[in-house]
N, C-alpha and C positions, 0 to 999 in steps of 0.2 A: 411178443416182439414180432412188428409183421416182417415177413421171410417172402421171398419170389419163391413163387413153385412155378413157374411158368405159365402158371392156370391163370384168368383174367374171372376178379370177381362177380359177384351177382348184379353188383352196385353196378360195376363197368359193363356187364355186357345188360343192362338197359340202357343205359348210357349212350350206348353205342349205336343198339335197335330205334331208340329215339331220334335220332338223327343227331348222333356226338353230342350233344348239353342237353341237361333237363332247364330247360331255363323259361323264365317267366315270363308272360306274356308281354311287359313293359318295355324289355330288351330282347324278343329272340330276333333272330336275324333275319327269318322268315324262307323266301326261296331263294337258291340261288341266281335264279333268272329276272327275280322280281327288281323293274329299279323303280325309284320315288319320281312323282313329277315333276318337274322343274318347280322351286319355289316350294317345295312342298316338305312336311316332315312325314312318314306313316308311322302307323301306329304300333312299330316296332319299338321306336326311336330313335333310326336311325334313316336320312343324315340328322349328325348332332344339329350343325345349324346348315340354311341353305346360302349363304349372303358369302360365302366366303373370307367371311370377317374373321376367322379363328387359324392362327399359326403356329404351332408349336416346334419348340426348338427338340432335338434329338442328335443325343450325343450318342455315338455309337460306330462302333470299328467296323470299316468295309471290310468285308471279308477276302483274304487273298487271289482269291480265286477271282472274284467280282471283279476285282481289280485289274485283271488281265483284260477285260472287256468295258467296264462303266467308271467312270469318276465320282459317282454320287450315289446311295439307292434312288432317287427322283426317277435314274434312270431307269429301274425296276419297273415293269409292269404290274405287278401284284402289289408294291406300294401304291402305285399310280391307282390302279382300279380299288383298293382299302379307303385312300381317299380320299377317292369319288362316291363310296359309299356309305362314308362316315361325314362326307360334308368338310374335314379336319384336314390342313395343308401342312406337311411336316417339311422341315428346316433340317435336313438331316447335316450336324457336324461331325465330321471324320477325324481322329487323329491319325497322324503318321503311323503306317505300320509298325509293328514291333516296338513302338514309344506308346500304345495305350494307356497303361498304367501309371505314364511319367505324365502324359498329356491329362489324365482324370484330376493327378495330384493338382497340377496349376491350376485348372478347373474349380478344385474346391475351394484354393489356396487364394484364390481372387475371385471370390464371393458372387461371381458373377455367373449364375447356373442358367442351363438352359431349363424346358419343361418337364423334361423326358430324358431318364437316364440310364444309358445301358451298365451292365456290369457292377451295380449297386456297392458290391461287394468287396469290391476295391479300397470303398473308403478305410482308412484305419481301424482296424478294430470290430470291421462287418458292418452289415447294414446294420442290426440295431445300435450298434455306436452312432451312425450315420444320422438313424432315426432321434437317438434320446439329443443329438448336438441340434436338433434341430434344423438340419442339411436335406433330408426327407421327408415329405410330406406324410404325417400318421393320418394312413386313408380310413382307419378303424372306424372311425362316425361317418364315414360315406360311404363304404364299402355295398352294404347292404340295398343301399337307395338307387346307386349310381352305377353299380356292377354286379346285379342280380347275377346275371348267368355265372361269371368267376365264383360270389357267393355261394351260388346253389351247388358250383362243382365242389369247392373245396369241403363244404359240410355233408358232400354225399358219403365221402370216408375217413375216417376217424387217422388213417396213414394219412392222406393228403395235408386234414386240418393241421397235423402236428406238425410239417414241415415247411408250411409258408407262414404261421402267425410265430408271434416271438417268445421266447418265456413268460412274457405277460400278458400272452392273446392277440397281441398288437399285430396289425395290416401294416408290412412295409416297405413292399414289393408285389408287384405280379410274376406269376412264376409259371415260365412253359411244363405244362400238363401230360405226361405219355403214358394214359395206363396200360398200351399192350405195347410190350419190348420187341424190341429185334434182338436178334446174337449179338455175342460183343463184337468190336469194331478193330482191334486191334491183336495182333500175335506178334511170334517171331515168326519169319517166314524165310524159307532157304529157298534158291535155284535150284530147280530139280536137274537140271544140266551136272551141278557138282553132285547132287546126290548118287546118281547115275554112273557119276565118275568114278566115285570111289566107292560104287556098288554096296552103298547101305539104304538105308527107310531111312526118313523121317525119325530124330533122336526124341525120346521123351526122357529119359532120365538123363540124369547130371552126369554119370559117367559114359553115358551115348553120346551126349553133346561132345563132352572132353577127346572121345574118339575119333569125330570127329573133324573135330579143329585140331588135333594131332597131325591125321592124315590128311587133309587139306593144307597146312602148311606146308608140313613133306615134299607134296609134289608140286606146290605149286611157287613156294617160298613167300608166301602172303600170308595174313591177317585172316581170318574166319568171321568175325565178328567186329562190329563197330557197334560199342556200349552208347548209351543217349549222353549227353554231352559232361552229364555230373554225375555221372558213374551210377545214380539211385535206379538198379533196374528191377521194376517189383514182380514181375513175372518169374526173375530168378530168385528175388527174395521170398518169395511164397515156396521155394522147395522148402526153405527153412520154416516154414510157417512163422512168418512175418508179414510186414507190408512196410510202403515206402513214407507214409504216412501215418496219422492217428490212426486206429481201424477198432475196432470191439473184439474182444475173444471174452463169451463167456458173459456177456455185457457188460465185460471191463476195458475202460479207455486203454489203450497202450501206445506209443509212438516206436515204429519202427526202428531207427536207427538209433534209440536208445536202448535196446532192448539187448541180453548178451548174445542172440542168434545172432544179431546184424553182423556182430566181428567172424560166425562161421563164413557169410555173405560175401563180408570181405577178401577173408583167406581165399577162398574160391577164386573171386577176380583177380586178386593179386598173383596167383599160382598163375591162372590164363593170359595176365599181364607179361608176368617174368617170363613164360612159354612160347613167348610172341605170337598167341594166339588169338589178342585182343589188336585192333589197330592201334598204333602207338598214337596218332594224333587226334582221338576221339574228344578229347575234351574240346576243340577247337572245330569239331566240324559240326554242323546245323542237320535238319534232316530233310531241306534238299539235295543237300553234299552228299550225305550218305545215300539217300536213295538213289544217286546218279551211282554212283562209284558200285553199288549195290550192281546197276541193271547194266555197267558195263561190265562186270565181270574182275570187277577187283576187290571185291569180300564175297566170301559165303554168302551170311543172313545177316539180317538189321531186324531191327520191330517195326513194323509198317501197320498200316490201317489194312485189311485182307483188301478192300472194294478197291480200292486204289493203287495198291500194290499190283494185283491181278490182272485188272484194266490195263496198267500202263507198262507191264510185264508183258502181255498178250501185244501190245502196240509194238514193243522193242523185240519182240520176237525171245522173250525169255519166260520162260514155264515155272510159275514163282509157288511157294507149297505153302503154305502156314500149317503151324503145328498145333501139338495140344501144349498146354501146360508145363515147362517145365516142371521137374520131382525130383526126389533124391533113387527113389525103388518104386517100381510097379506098385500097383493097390495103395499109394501115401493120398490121404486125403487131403485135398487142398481148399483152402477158403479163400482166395487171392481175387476172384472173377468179381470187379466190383459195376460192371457192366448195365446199367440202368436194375440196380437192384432196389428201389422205389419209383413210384409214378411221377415223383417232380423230378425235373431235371435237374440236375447238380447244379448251384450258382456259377461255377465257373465253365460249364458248357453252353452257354448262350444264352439269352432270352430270360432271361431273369430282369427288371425294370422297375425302379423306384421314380416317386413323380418328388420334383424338386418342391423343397416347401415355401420357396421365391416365385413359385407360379402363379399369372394372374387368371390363370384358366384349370381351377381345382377340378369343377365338374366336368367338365369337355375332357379335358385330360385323362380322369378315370374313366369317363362312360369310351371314351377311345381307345381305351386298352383293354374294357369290357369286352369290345366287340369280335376279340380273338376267341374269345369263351360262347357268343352264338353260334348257333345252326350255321347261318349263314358264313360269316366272320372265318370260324374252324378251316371252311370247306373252302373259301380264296386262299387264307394263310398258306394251306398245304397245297390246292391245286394249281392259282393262278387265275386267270381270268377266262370265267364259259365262252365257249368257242374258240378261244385260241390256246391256249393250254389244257384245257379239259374240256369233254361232254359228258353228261348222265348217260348212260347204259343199261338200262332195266334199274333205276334209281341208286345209279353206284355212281361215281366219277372216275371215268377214266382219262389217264394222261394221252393228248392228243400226239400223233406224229411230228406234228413241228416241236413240241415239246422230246418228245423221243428220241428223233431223230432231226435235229434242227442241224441246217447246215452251216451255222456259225459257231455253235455252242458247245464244251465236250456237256455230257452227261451233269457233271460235276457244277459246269458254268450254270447250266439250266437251274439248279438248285438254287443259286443265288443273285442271278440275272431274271429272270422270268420267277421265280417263287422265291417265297420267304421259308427258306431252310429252318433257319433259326426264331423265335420271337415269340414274343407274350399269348400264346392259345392254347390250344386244347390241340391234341396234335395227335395223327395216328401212326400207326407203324412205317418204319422205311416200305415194307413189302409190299403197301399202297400206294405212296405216293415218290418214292424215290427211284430217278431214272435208273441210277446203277442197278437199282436188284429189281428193275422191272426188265432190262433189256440184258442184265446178266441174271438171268436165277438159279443159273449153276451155283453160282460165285456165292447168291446168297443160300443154294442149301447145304454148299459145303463149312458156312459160317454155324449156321443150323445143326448140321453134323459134328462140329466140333461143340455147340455148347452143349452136347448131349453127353460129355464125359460123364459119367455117373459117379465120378473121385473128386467132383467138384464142385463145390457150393460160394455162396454169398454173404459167410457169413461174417467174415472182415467188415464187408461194406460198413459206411457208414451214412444216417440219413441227413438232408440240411437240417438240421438244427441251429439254432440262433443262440452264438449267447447271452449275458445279461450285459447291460452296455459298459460296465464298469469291468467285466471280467475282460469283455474282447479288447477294450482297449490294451488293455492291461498283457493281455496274450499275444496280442498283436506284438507288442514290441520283445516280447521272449521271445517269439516263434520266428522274431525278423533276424534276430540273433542267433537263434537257433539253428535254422536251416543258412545260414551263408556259414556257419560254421561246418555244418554238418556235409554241406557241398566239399568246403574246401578239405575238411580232415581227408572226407572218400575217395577223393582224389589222390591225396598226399598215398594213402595205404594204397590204393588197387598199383600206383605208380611205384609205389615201394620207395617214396622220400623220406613216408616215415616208416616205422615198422609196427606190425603189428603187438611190436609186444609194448607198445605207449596206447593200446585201444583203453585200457583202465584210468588212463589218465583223460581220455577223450571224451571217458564216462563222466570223469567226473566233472571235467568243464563244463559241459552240458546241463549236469545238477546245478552247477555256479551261475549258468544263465536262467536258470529258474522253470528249467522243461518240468520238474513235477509238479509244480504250481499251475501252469498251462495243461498240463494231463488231467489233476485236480479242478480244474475251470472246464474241461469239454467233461470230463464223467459228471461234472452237476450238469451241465447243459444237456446232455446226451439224459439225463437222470428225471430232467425237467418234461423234456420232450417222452419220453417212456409214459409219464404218469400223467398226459393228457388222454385221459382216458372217455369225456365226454366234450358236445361242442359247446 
């Protein structure tokens, strides 16, 4: 079973030394400085064409952030300069914030697709549902011809292979590439201002915490903590050795909140609930809410992103801490950190992209989403455009001042105004190309520092795996049943509407919705993907 040790393999660091893609002469991307002459293709292959004739449609969610500043990615420079370099004019459509997943549905529901589609995943039942319905193109027979470099990455490691083809081998998606990780991204994190206050450290166990949100209530007659809004908080459910979702123990499926730890979980927030130690209106607040209320001084801690938290903690004038790990006792081993514990990105963190199988542009389409997997392609996606967002530096790329320090843009902006944060490539560590931990590297070796607990591993994680089309459909509609049930029970106990002594009955609901059926369908899936043992 491959394991993150932190170490980056043999495969990867030639990889790397190669100039990021081993890829084949037909498609590399060549230099970054190099451009084609007008009317002309090089023998890269890239631009795909030069006539302007080629437009593809791209469904895909402006990112929040973005949104403060552009209405379109068009408005992106690093799409702008992609391109220009691929020849290929994208149509980017946007759904309405926070309706993505309602805007994909009508999307499939009225047959009418664009060429390019983000978030694959969404469809009913996962991409291979997606794929067997016939809604995505099976790029399997062109893969090879038309996306060598993607080809050549995925077959360099036997991890990568297993989690972008599907139980039947099958191409159904391109999928953003990270073989060397950053620290996780997220904790809980307290104002050190209360810390100070009531002159303790930083809590790691379960009854540190309890002490204090005892004493923060006390003296201040407030809340300590605003729980995420469905009460599922996995950072605390890992003292229990749990998780908030399916996760492996032992290389057996398990679903967290059916398991009997989850009701110890429970008990815990419910006792923090009845103590008034939890904010009473948490199920209703969002996590901009919280984070305001957080940096004005009306809760303790929230769970933040550290880079984000810290940045905008340092703007507010509030000194913000992130922790380790909740635990129940010193020395408790934890499996909870599921933190980029494989080289592909998790479908539901971005850049994952299926080609519609209503497109009249099969080949353009895929050799345009190849182009994230060249030499060249890698080194726009993550820096932007030479000379104005990055130069070479003793053959390195480095992020330009305007980029750094741009006077329109926070950090944040830059990431998805000027570069493509998210998207179909091969893609290197934040500690390269991302403004926050270039212009804070405090920030990130204090993230650094924290993954270096030694009581904590990956081994919860779970890899994308695909399941067979007939299982996801099938699991899709338990698990939709499942988790709105599972929201609302968590809710009911932490609030104490119900009690916990109907948790056996909540068990067995859940049996009634068919959750070991779906346990049963990820351990074959999970079982399938183990035993791709060659390419």
């Amino acid at each position: 079973m491959p394991k993150n040790t932190g170490k980056v393999s043999k495969v990867f660091i030639l990889i790397l030394l190669i100039g990021i893609c081993a890829a084949s002469a037909w498609a590399s991307g060549g230099s970054a400085s190099a451009a084609p002459a007008a009317g002309s293709v090089t023998a890269s292959g890239y631009p795909i064409v030069t006539d302007g004739s080629v437009t593809l449609k791209f469904f895909i969610g402006l990112n929040v952030t973005a949104a403060n500043y552009i209405r379109n990615y068009s408005e992106n420079i690093t799409f702008q300069e992609i391109m220009k370099k691929t020849g290929i004019k994208l149509d980017f459509i946007h759904p309405v914030a926070g309706q993505e997943t309602e805007a994909f549905n009508m999307m499939i529901a009225s047959q009418d697709l664009p060429d390019l589609i983000d978030g694959p995943q969404r469809y009913r039942g996962g991409i291979g549902a997606g794929l067997a319905d016939g809604v995505y193109l099976d790029l399997t027979p062109y893969i090879e011809k038309y996306a060598p470099d993607y080809y050549n990455l995925v077959r360099s490691d036997i991890a990568i292979w297993r989690e972008v083809t599907t139980p039947e081998n099958k191409f159904a998606a391109f999928y953003q590439i990270k073989p060397v990780t950053d620290p996780a991204l997220n904790r809980i994190v307290f104002r050190d201002d209360v810390l100070k206050d009531l002159g303790v450290k930083p809590p790691v166990t379960i009854d540190e915490y309890t002490a204090i949100f005892k004493a923060y209530l006390a003296k201040t007659g407030k809340a300590a903590y605003i729980p995420l809004e469905n009460g599922r908080e996995r950072f605390f459910m890992g003292a229990y050795d749990i998780y908030n979702a399916f996760y492996k123990e032992n290389d057996i499926i398990k679903f967290g909140p059916y398991e009997p730890r989850y009701k110890d979980y429970l008990q815990l927030f419910a006792d923090w609930y009845k103590q008034g130690y939890l904010y009473s209106g948490f199920a209703s607040t969002r996590a901009q809410q919280r984070q305001t209320m957080f940096l004005q001084g009306e809760t303790a801690a929230i769970q933040w992103d550290v880079d984000n938290g810290l940045i905008m903690g340092r703007e507010a004038g509030v000194n913000v801490i992130p922790t380790l790990y909740p635990r129940l006792k010193m020395g408790d081993k934890l499996h909870v950190d599921d933190w980029e514990a494989y080289p592909v990105k998790p479908a539901g963190g971005g850049g994952v992209i299926s080609i519609s199988n209503m497109t009249k542009y099969k080949e353009q389409a895929i050799r345009f989403l190849n182009y994230g997997y060249t030499t060249e392609g890698s080194l726009i996606y993550d820096f932007g455009v030479e000379g104005v967002t990055f130069t070479m530096v003793n053959g390195q790329p480095k992020l330009t001042d305007y980029a750094l320090h741009n006077p329109t843009l926070t950090p944040e902006g830059v990431n998805y105004v000027l570069l493509v944060f998210h998207g179909p490539k091969l893609t290197r560590p934040g500690r390269d190309r991302n403004p926050n931990a270039l212009l804070f590297p405090d920030i990130y070796q204090l993230k650094t520092d924290l993954a270096a607990d030694p009581d904590v591993d990956k081994e919860f994680a779970l890899p994308t795996y695909t399941l067979t089309a007939d299982d996801a459909t099938r699991s899709g509609k338990i698990m939709a049943d499942v988790n709105t049930y599972v929201d609302e029970m968590t809710l009911k106990f932490i609030t104490g509407v119900e009690p916990l002594s109907r948790f056996d009955a909540y068990i067995a609901q859940l049996k009634s919705y068919g959750i070991e059926d779906a346990i049963a369908m990820n351990q074959k899936a999970y079982n399938i993907y183990m035993s791709k043992t060659t390419f």
